[in-house]
C-alpha positions as CSV (number, residue, x, y, z in Angstrom):
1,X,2.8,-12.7,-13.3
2,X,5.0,-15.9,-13.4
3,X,4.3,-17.1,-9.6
4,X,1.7,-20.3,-9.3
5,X,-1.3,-19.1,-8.2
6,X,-4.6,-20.9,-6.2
7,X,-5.7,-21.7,-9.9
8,X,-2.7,-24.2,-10.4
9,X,-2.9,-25.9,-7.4
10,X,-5.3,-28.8,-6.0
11,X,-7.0,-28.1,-3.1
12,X,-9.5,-30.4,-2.7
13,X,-9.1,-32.0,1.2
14,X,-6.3,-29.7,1.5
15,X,-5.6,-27.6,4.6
16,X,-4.9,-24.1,3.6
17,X,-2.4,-21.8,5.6
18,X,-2.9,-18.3,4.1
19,X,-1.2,-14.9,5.0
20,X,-3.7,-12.2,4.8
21,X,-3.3,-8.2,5.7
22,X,-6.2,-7.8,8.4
23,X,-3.9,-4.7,9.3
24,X,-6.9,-2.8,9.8
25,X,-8.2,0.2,12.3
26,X,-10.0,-1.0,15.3
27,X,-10.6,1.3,18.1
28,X,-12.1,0.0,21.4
29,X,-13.3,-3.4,19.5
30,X,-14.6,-1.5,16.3
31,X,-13.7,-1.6,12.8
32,X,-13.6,1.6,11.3
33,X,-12.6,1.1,7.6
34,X,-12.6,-2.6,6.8
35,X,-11.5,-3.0,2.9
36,X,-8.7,-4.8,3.5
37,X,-10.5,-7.9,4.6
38,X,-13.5,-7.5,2.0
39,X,-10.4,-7.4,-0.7
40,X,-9.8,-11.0,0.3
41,X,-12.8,-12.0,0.3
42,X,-12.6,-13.7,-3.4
43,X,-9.8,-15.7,-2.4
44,X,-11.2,-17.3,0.8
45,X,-14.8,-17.9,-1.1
46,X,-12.6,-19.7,-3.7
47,X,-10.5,-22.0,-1.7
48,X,-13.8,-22.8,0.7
49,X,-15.6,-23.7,-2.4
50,X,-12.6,-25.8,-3.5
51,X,-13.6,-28.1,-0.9
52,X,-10.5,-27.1,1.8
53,X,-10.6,-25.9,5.3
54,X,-9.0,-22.3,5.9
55,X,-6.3,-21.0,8.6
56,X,-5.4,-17.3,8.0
57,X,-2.6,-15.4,9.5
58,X,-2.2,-11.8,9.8
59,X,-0.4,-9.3,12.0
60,X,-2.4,-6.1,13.2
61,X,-0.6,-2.5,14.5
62,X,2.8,-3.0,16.6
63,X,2.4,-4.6,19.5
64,X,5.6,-5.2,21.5
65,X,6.6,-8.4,20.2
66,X,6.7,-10.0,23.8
67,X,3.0,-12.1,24.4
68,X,-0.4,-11.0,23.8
69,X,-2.1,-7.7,24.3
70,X,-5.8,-6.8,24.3
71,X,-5.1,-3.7,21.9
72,X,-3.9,-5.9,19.1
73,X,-5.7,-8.6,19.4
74,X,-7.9,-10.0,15.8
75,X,-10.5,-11.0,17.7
76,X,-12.8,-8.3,16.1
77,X,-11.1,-9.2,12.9
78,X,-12.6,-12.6,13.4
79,X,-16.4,-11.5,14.2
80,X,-16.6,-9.2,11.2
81,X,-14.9,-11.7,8.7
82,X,-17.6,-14.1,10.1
83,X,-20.3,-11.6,9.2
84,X,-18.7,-10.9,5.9
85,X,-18.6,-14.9,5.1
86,X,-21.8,-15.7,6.6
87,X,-20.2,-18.6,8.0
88,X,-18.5,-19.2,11.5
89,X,-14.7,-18.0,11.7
90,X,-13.2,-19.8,15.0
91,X,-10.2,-17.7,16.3
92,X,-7.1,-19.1,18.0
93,X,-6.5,-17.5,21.0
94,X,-2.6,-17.8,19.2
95,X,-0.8,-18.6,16.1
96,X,1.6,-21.1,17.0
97,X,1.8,-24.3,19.5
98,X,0.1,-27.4,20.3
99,X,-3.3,-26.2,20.5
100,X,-3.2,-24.3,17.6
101,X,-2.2,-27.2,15.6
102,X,-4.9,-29.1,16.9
103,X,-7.4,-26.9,16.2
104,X,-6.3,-26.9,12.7
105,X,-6.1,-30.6,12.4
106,X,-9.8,-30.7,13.3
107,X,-11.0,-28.0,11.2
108,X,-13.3,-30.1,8.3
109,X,-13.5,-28.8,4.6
110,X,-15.2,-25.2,4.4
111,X,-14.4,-24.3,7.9
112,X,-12.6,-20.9,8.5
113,X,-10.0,-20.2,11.6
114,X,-8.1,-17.0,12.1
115,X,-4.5,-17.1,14.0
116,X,-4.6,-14.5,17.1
117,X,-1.9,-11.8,15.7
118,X,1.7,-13.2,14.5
119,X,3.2,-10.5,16.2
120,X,3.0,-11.2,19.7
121,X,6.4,-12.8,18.7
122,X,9.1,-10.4,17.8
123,X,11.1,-13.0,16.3
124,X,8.5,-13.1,13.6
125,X,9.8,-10.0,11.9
126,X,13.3,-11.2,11.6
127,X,12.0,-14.3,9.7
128,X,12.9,-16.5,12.7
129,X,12.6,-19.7,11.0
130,X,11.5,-21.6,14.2
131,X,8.4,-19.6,13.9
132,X,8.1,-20.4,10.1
133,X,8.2,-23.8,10.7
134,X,5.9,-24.2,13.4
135,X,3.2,-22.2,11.1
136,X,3.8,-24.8,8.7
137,X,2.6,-27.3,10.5
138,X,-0.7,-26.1,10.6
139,X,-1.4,-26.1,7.1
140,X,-0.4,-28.2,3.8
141,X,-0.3,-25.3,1.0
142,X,0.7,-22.0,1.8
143,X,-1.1,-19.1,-0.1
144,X,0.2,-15.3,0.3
145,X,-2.7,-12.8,-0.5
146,X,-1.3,-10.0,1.6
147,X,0.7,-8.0,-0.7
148,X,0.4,-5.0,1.5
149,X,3.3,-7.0,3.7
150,X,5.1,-8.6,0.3
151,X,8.3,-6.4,0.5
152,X,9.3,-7.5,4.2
153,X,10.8,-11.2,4.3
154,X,8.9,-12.7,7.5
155,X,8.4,-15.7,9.1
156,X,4.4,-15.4,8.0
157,X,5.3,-14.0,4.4
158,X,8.5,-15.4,3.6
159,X,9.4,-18.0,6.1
160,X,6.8,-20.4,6.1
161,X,7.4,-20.6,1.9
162,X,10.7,-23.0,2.5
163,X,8.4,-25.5,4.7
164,X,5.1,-25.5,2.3
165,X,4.5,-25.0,-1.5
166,X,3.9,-21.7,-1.8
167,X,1.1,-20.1,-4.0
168,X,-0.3,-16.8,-4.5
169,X,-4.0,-15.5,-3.8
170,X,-6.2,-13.3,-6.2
171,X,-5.5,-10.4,-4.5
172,X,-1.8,-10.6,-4.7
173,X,-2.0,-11.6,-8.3
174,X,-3.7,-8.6,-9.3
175,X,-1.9,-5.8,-7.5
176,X,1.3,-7.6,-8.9
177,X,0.2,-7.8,-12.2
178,X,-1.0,-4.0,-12.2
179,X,2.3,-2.5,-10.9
180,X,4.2,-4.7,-13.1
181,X,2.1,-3.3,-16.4
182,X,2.5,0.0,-15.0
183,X,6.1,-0.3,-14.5
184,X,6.9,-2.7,-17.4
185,X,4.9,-2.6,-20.8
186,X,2.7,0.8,-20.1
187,X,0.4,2.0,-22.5
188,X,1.6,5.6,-23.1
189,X,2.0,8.7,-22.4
190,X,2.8,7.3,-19.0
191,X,2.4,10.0,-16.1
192,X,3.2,9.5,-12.5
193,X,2.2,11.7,-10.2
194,X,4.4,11.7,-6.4
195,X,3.3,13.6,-3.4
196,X,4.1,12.9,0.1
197,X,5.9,14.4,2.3
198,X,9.5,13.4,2.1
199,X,12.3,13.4,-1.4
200,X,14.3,10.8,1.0
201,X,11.9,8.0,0.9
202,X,11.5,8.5,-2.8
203,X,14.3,9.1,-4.3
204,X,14.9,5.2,-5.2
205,X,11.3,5.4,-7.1
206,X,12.4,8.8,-8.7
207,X,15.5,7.1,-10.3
208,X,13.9,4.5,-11.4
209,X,10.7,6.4,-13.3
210,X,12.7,8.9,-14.4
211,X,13.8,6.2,-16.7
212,X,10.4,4.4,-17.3
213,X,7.5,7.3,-17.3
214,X,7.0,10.3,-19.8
215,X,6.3,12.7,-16.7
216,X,7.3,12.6,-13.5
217,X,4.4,15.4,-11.7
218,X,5.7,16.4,-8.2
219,X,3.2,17.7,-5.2
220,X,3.2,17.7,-2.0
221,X,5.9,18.3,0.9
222,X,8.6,16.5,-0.9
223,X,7.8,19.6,-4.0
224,X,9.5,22.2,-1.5
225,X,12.6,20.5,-1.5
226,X,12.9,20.7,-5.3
227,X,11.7,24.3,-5.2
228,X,14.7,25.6,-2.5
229,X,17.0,23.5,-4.3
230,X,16.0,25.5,-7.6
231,X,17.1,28.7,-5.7
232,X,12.9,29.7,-4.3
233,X,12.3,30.9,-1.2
234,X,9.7,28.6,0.8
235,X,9.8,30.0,3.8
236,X,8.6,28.3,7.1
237,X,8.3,25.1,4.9
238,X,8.5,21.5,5.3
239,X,12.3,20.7,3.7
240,X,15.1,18.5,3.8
241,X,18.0,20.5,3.9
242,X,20.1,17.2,3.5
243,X,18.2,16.1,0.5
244,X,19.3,19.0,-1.6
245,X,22.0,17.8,-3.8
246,X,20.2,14.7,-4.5
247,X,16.7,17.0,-5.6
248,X,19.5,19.0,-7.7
249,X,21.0,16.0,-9.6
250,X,17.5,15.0,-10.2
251,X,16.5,18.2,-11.6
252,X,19.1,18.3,-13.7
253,X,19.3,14.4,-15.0
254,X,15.0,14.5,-15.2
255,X,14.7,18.1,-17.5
256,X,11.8,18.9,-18.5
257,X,9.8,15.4,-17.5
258,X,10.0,16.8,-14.2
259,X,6.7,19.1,-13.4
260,X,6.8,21.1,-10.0
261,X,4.2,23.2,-8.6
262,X,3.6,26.7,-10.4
263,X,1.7,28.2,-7.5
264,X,0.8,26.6,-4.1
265,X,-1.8,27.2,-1.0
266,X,0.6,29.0,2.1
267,X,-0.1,29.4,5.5
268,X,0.9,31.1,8.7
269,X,0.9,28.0,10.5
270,X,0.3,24.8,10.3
271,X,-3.4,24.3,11.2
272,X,-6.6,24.5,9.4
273,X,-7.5,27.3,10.9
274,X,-4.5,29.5,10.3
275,X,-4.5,32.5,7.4
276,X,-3.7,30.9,4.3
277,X,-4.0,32.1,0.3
278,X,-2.6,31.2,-3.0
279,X,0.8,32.5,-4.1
280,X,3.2,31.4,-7.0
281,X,5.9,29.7,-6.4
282,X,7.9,33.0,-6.6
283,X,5.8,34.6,-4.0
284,X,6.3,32.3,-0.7
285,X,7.7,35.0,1.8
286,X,9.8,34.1,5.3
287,X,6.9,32.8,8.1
288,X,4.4,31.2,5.6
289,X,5.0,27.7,5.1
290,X,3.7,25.8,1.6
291,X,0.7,23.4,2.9
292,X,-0.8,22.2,-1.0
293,X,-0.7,22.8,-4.8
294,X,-2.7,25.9,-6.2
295,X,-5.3,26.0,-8.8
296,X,-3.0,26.9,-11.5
297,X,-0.4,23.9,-10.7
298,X,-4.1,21.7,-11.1
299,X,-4.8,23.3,-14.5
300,X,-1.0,22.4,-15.5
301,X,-1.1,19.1,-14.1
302,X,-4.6,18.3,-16.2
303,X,-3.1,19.0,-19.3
304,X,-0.7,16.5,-19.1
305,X,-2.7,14.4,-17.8
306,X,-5.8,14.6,-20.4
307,X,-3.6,12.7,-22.8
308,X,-2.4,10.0,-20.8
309,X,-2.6,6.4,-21.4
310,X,-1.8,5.5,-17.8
311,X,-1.0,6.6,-14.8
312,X,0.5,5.8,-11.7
313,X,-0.6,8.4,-8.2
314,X,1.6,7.6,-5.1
315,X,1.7,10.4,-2.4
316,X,-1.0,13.7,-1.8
317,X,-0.6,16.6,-3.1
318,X,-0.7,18.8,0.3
319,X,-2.2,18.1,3.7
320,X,-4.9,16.5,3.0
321,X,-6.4,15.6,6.2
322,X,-7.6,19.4,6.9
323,X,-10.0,20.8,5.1
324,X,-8.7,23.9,3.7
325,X,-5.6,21.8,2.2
326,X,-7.1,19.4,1.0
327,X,-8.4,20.8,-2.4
328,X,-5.0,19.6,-4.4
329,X,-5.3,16.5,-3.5
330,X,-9.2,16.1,-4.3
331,X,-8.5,17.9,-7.6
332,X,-6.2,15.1,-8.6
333,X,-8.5,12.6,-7.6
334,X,-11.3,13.9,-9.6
335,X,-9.0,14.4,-12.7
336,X,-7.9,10.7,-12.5
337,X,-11.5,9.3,-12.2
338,X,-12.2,11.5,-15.4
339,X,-9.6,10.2,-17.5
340,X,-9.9,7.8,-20.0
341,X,-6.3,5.7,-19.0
342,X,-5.4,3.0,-16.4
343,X,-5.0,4.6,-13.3
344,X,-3.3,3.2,-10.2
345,X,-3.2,4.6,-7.0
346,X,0.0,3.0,-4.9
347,X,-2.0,2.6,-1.7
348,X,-1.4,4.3,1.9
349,X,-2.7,8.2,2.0
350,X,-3.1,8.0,-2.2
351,X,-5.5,5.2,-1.1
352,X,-7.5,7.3,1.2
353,X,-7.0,10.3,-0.8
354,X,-9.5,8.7,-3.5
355,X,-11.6,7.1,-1.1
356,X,-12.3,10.6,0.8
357,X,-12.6,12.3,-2.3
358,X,-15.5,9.4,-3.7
359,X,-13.8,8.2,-6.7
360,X,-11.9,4.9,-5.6
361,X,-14.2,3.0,-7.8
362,X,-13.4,5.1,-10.7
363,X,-10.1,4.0,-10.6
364,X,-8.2,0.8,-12.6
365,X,-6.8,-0.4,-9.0
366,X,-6.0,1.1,-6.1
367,X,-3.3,-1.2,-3.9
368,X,-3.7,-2.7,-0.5
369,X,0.1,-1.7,0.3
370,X,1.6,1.6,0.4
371,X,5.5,0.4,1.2
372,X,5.0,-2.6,-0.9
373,X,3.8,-0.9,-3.8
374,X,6.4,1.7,-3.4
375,X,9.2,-0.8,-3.5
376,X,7.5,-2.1,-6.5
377,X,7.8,0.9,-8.2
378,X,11.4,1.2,-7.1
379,X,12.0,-2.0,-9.2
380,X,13.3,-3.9,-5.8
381,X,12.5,-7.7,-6.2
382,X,9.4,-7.8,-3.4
383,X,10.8,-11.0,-0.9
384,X,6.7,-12.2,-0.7
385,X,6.5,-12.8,-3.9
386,X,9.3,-14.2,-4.8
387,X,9.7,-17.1,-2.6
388,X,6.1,-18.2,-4.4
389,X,6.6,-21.3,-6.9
390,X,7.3,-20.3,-10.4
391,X,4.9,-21.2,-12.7
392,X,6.2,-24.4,-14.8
């Protein structure tokens, strides 16, 4: 990575502004799943033991954009990073305006304070630069460590680096430098494996590995679309009749590195509960609709798979989140933590996917962002990172 990181910089005395993802699941106060802020725990230890005082900034769900609301509020955020840190985290009740800025002015080396969520300003997410300066003036160095944000250009990720030098945190450091071996200088074979649901918000990523990775393995909703467009019948399937052309021209510019499905899991409807069994692909009849990857399509996609070097997963391999369509997806997982390769997972439901299935730790790295890492992967410059200081 060529970006300064909180390595090159002093920051002894220093008041640090840092933009963190605490985009995390709380329902009625609770946390249910709370990795994102324990993966930014080694940056905050670091620049505490640095000897500087802390402000961190993060946004949480969608709130309106027009003042506070209880739902989004990072109060909880604050209590559990407190616990986390065994140390006191004080929490703005906002993120920008006089008494914000004084209570970072008095915060004293090692002290921890948490902005309430950036927001409860709409302008924020149009990189309002009023807004970026203002968050400026809380701090003296601003560090970025929430790459799950890095490909939108806001006031809190982008913004705020014209006012402030502009460094990056561990965590960003290592997702970027990760994607970019991945996508750069792999060790081969290189295999990527896409799922999800939809060709449309893939196609960019498609293009752009088709060019890069050894295999291309397709699952998932976004596999029907490539199977109609091949001439199959898929029945009561998830497909976009608009993306056809596109899944065409890719069939025919990928050849063989392209892998779909050989047989897949279909259902009557599309519940856990409804009648489902495993057909080829040449069996899906009208009012069964394709809800996962069969057995044999698993066997097929762990032989290429046993010889690779590395590997990039983005995207599940069926519906995952019920039960009986699940078993793709888990299959994959399991095959990955098996393999002697780097494996990364690009975040969002792959994310989940691995930490359902009990194998997350088995993996090389698993990203923070889904959308960012996806970018990434499209090869679009990430507006985060690059408004960091180059390294000298």
């Amino acid at each position: 990575m060529n970006k300064k990181t909180i390595r090159d910089v002093d920051l002894k005395g220093k008041r640090v502004l840092m933009r963190v993802d605490f985009n995390v699941p709380i329902k009625d106060g609770v946390i249910s799943d709370d990795k994102r802020i324990k993966a930014t725990l080694p940056t905050i230890n670091y620049i505490l033991e640095q000897g500087a005082s802390l402000i961190l900034m993060s946004h949480l769900g969608r709130p309106a954009g027009t003042g506070y609301e209880a739902e989004f509020s990072l109060k909880p955020v604050a209590e559990r990073l407190s616990e986390l840190l065994g140390r006191p985290v004080k929490f703005a009740p906002d993120c920008i305006g006089p008494e914000v800025e004084a209570m970072a002015a008095a915060l004293q080396p090692g002290e921890v304070m948490l902005l309430e969520n950036v927001r409860f300003y709409k302008a924020e997410t149009k990189n309002d630069m009023k807004i970026a300066e203002a968050l400026a003036r809380l701090g003296d160095i601003f560090v970025n460590d929430a790459f799950g944000t890095a490909h939108r250009a806001q006031s809190s990720t982008e913004g705020v680096a014209h006012f402030l030098p502009a460094v990056a945190g561990f965590l960003m450091e290592k997702e970027v430098e990760f994607l970019s071996k991945a996508t750069e200088n792999p060790e081969r074979p290189y295999v990527v494996i896409l799922g999800g649901a939809k060709i449309s918000d893939k196609i960019g990523v498609i293009r752009n590995l088709l060019t890069k990775a050894d295999r291309l393995l397709i699952g998932g909703g976004m596999a029907n679309t490539f199977l109609k467009a091949q001439g199959y019948e898929v029945g009561d399937s998830l497909v976009e009749e608009d993306a056809l052309d596109t899944a065409r021209e890719l069939l025919a510019q990928a050849g063989d590195k392209l892998v779909l499905p050989v047989d897949v899991v279909v259902a009557t409807e599309f519940s856990n509960e409804a009648m489902h069994k495993v057909v080829p692909v040449s069996g899906v009849t009208p009012g069964w609709r394709i809800l996962d990857i069969g057995p044999e399509t698993v066997k097929l996609f762990g032989e290429i798979l046993k010889t690779a070097k590395t590997v990039v997963w983005n995207g599940p391999m069926g519906v995952f989140e019920m039960p009986n369509f699940a078993k793709g997806t888990f299959a994959i997982a399991e095959l990955l933590a098996g393999l002697d390769a780097v494996t990364v997972i690009g975040g969002g439901d792959s994310a989940s996917a691995v930490k359902k299935a009990g194998v997350a730790s088995k993996m090389s790295h698993v990203s923070t962002g889904g959308g960012a890492s996806l970018e990434f992967l499209e090869g679009k410059e990430l507006p985060g990172v690059a408004a960091l200081q180059d390294k000298e």
